[in-house]
C-alpha positions in Angstrom: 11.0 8.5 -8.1 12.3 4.8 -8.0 10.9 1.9 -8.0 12.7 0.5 -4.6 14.5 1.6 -2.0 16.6 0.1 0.8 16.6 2.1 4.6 20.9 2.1 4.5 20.0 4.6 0.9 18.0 7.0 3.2 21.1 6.7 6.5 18.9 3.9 8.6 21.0 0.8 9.0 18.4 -1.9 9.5 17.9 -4.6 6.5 14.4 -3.0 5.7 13.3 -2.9 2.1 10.7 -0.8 0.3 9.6 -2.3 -3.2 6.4 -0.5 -5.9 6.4 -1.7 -8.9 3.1 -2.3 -11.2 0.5 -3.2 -9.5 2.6 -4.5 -6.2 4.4 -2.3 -3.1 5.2 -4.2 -0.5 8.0 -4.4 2.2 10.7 -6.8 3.0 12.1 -7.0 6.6 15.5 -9.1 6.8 15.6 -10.0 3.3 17.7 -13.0 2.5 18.5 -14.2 -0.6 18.3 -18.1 -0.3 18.8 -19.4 -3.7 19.5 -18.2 -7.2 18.6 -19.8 -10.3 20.7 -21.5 -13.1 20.0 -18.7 -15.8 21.6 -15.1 -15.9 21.0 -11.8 -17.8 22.7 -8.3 -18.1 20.9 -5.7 -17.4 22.1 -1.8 -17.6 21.6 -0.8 -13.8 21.6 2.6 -11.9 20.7 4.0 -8.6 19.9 7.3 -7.4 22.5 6.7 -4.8 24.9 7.8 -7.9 22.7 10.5 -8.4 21.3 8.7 -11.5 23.9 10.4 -13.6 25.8 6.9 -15.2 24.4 3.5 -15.9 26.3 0.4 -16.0 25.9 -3.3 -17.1 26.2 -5.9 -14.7 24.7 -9.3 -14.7 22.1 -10.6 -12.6 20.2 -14.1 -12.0 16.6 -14.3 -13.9 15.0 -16.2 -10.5 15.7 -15.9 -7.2 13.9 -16.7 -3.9 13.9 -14.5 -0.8 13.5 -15.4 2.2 12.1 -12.7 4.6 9.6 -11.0 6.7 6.3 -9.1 5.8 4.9 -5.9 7.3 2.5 -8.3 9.5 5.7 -10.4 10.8 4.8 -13.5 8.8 8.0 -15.3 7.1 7.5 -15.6 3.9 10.2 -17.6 1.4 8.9 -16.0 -2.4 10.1 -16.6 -5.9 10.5 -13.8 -8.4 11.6 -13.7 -11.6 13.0 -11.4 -14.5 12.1 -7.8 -13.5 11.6 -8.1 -9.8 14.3 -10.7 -9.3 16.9 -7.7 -10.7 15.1 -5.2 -8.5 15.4 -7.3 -5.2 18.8 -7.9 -6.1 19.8 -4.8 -6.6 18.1 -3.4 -3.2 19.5 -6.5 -1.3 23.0 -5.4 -2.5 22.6 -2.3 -0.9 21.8 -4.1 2.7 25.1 -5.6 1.9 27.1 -2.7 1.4 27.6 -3.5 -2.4 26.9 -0.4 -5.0 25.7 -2.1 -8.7 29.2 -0.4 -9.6 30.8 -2.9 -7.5 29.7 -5.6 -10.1 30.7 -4.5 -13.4 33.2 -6.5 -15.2 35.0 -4.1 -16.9 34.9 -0.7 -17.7 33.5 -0.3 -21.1 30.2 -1.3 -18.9 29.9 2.1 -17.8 27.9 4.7 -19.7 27.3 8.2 -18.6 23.2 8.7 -19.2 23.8 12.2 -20.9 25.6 10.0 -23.8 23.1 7.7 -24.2 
């Protein structure tokens, strides 16, 4: 089971995103991502949209904040760093119709997870 998951992953075209992590699950309706810090890091991604069978290293921003909606309608504008800030990048490429594939640099990024 993953940790997110965004409705386009599941066929529903609306921006709707479903994050449970630690000790947080929450939801994010209209996710925006409104500003990205200085800093980045690479991280060896993978979504069960590729059936979890390859990982690949792409590089992501250490804070970001997100502007969006809660599950009670109140906008919210959040700051989250290091593990969530991959996460919600990752899930808000997928409203975007980008695949973490779509952001490796060059191929020697790519590892199939049976090599590993």
């Amino acid at each position: 089971m993953g940790r997110r998951l965004a409705a386009p992953q599941i066929g529903d075209p609306v921006r709707i995103i479903h994050l449970n992590a630690r000790d947080r699950a929450f939801f994010m309706f209209n996710p925006k991502i409104v500003n990205k810090g200085d800093e980045q890091f690479d991280v060896w991604d993978f979504c069960f949209s590729a059936k979890a069978a390859f990982v690949a290293k792409v590089s992501r921003y250490c804070s970001i904040s997100v502007e969006y909606y809660d599950e009670r309608g109140q906008h919210t504008v959040e700051r989250f760093d290091d593990d969530w800030s991959e996460l919600i990048q990752h899930e808000v490429d997928h409203l975007n119709g980008i695949l973490f594939v779509d952001r490796v640099s060059h191929p020697q990024s790519i590892k199939m997870i049976e090599h590993l």
